[in-house]
C-alpha positions in Angstrom: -7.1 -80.2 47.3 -8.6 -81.1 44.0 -10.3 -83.9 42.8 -7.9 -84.3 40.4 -3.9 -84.2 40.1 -2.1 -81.1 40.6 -0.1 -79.7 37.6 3.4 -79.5 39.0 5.6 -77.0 37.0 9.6 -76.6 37.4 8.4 -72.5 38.6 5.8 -74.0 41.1 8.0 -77.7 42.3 9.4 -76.2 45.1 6.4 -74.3 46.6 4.6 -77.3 46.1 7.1 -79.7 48.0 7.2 -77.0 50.6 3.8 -76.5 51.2 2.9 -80.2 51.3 4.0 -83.0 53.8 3.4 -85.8 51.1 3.7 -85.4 47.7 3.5 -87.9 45.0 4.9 -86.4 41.2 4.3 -88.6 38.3 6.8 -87.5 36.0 5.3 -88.0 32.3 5.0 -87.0 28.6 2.3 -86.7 25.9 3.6 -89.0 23.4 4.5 -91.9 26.0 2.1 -94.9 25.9 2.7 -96.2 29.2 2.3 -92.5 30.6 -1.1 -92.3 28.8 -1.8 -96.1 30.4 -1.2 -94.8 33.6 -2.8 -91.6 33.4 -6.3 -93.1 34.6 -4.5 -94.8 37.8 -3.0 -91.0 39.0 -6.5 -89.7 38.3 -7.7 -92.5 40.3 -5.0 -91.8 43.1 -5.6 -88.0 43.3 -9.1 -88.5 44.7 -8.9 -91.5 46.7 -5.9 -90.0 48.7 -7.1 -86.3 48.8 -6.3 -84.6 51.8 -3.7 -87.5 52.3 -1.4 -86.7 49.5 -0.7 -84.5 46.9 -1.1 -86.6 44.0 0.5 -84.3 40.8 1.8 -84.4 37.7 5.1 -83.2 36.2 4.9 -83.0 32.1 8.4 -83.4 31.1 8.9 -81.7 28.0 7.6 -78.5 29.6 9.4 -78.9 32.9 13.3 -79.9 31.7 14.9 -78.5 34.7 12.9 -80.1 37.3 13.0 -84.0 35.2 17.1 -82.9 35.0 17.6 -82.2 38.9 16.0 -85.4 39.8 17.4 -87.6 37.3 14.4 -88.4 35.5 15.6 -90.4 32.4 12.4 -92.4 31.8 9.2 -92.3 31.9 7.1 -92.8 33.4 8.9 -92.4 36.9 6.9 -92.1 40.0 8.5 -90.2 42.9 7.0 -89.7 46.3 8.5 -86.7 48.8 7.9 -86.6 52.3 8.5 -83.4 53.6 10.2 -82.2 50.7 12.4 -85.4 50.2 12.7 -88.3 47.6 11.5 -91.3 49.9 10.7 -94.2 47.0 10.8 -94.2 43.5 8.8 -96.4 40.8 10.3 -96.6 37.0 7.6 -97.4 34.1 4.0 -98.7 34.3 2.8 -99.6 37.6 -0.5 -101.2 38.7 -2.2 -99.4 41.1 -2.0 -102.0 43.9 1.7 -101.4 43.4 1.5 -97.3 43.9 -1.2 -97.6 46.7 1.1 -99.9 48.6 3.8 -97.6 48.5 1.6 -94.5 50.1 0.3 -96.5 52.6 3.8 -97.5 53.7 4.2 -93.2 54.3 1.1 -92.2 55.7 
């Protein structure tokens, strides 16, 4: 693992849920401010939890099919699979205490 988020794709989503007991996806855009506000937290969240979690990213704009499937409608939306399955979800801007608290519930 990286110290930083993995770049989830729709081509590579599946692989990676496969491949990966715990995998948080922050689904996200360019031109959204709260994504961008976030962005520093998941960057955060990718290093503290290495070898924990897969902390990743999903840009939405390049990746419709995967957003679509999940029902991603707004962003940013955090989703955490366990073993390939949505397990919690988190809708907009989150504080990190907020995210953090939801891992450790899964670990």
């Amino acid at each position: 693992m990286s110290d930083g988020p993995f770049h989830v794709t729709d081509e590579n989503f599946d692989e990676t849920l496969k491949n990966n007991k715990l995998v948080l996806v922050d689904f996200w855009a360019g031109w959204c401010g709260p994504c961008r506000a976030l962005a520093p937290t998941i960057e955060e969240l990718a290093k503290d939890y290495s070898g924990k979690v897969l902390v990743s990213k999903l840009e939405v704009d390049s990746n419709p099919k995967t957003a679509e499937c999940f029902q991603v409608f707004s962003i940013p939306t955090l989703i955490l699979y366990k073993n390939g399955v949505e397990i919690e979800r988190m809708v907009g801007l989150c504080a990190k205490k907020s995210i953090e608290g939801l891992l450790q519930k899964h670990l």
